[in-house]
C-alpha positions in Angstrom: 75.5 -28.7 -14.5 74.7 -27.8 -10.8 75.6 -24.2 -11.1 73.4 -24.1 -14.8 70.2 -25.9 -13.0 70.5 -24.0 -9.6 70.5 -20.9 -11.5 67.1 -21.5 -13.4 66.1 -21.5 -9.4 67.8 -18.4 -8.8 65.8 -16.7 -12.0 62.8 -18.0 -11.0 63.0 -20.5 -14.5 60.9 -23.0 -12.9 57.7 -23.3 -11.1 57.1 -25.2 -8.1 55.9 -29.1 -8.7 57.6 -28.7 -12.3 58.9 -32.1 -13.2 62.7 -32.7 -14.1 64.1 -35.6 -15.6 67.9 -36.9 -16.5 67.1 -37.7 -20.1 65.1 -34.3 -20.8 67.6 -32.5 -19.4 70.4 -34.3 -20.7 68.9 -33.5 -24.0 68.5 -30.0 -23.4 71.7 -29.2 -22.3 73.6 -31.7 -24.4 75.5 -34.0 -22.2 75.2 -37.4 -20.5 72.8 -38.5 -17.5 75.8 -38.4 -15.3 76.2 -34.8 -14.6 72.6 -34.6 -14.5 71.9 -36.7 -12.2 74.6 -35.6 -10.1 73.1 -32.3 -10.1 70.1 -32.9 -9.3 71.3 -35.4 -6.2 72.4 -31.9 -5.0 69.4 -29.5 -5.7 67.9 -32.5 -3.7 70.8 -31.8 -0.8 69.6 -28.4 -0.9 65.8 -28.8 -0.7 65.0 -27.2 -4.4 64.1 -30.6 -5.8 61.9 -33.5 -4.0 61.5 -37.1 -5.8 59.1 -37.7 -8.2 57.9 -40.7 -10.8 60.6 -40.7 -13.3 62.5 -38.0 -11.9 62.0 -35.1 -9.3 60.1 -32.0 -9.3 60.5 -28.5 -8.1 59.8 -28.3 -4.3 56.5 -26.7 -3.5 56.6 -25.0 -0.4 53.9 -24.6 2.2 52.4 -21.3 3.6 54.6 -21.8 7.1 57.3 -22.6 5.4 57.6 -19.6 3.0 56.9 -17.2 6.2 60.0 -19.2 7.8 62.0 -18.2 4.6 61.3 -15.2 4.9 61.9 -14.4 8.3 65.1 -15.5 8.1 65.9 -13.4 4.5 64.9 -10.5 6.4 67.4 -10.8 8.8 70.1 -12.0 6.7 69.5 -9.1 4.5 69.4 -6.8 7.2 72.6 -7.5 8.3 74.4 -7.6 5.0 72.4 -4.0 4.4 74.0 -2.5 7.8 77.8 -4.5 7.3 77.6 -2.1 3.5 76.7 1.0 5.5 79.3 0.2 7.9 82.0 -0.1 5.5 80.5 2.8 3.4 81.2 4.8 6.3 84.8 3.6 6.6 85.6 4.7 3.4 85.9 0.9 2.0 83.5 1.1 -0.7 84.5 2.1 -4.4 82.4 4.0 -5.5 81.7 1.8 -9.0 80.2 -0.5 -6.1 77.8 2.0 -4.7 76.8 2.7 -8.3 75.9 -0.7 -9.2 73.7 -0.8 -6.6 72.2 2.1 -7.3 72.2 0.6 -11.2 70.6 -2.4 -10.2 67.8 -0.4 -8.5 67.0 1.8 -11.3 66.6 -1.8 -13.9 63.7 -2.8 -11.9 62.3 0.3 -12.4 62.6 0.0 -15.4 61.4 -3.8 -15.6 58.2 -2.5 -13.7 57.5 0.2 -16.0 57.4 -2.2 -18.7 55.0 -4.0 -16.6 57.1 -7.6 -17.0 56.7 -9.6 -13.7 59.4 -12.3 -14.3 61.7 -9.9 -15.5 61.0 -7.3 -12.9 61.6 -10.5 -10.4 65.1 -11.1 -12.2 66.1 -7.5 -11.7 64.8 -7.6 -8.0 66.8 -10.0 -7.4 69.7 -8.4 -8.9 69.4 -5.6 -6.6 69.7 -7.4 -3.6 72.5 -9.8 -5.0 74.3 -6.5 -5.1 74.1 -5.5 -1.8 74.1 -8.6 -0.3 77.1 -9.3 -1.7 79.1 -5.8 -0.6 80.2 -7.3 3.3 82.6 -10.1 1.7 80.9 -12.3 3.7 81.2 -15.7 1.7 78.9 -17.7 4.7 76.3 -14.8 4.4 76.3 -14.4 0.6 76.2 -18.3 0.9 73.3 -18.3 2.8 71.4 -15.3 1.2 71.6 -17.4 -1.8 70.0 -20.4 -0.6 67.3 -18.4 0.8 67.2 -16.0 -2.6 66.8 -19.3 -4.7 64.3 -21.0 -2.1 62.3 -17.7 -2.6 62.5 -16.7 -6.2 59.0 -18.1 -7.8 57.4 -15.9 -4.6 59.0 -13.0 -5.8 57.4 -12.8 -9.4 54.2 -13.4 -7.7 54.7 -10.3 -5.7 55.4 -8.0 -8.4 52.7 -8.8 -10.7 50.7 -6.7 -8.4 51.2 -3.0 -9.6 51.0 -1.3 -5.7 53.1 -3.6 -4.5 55.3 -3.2 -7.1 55.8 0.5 -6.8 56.0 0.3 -3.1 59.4 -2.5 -3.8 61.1 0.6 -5.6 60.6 3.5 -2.9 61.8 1.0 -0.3 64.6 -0.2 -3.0 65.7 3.8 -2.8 65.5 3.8 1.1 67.6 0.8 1.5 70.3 2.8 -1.6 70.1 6.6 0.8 71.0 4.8 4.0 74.4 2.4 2.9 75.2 5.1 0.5 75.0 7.5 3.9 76.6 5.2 5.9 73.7 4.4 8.2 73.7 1.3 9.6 70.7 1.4 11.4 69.0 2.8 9.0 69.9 0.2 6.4 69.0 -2.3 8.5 65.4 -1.3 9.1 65.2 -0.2 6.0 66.0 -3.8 4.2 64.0 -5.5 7.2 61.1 -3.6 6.7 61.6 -4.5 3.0 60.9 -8.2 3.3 58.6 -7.9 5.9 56.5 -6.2 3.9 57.0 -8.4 1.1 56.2 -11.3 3.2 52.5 -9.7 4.2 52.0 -8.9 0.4 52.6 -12.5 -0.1 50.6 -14.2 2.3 47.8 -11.8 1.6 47.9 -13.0 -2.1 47.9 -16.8 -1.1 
């Protein structure tokens, strides 16, 4: 039940203050308060869920709070960018890998030419799961996914806005050139720069 409920975070399912409770949820899903509970015990552990009457609700972070987040996303990302170009550049990437991220890149495009913000959010997300998760690193994928799932209802915000939103798939394709070229300077400025930027887009819409 964790895995299911922390991947409506991940998806950006749920919006922050949204209420949760055992029995809804136990109806939903079909299965006793137990896991549910249990579940949610953990989402609390992880900060995604804070108490509330009856139940908890979906954390709602603050302005300082989502610039923290984001800070350290960039850096994480950086570094998992660079670590791909690095092992690009070894020769330690199959290819199928190199075009999945290159896959992954061209579905938000497509999910922003269909103008869908949630979706294109889902498909952003995809992109950097796919990248992110080239190093092997199981402690930085861990942590990249805290962050990603801390993060996710920011990101739809960001790509309703049409500018922004072609901007996130030029900087999608320079992050793609430098690991496929084994750059690992370049891909981490490049995936830096990339949250950075998102970061000002956010704070300049809230």
């Amino acid at each position: 039940m964790y895995t299911t409920l922390r991947f409506r975070f991940a998806n950006a399912d749920l919006a922050p203050g949204e209420r949760l409770t055992e029995a809804a949820l136990a109806q939903e899903l079909g299965v006793s308060r137990t896991p549910i509970r249990e579940a949610l015990g953990r989402l609390q552990t992880d900060g995604l869920v804070v108490p509330a009457a009856r139940g908890v609700a979906v954390a709602t972070l603050t302005s300082d709070e989502i610039g923290h987040i984001y800070e350290l996303r960039a850096s994480l990302e950086g570094l998992a960018a660079a670590q791909a170009a690095r092992q690009q550049a070894a020769g330690l990437i199959a290819p199928a890998v190199i075009r999945a991220v290159q896959e992954a890149a061209d579905e938000v495009e497509r999910a922003v030419e269909e103008g869908d913000a949630k979706q294109s959010a889902r498909a952003n997300m995809a992109f950097h799961r796919a990248f992110g998760g080239i190093p092997g690193n199981p402690f930085l994928e861990d942590a990249l996914h805290r962050v990603w799932d801390r993060i996710a209802v920011s990101t739809v915000s960001n790509l309703a806005d049409g500018d922004w939103a072609k901007t996130v798939l030029r900087q999608h394709q320079d992050i793609c050139r430098a690991i496929v070229a084994g750059d690992a300077d370049a891909a981490r400025v490049a995936a830096e720069g990339h949250i950075h930027a998102a970061m000002r887009i956010y704070r300049a819409a809230h």
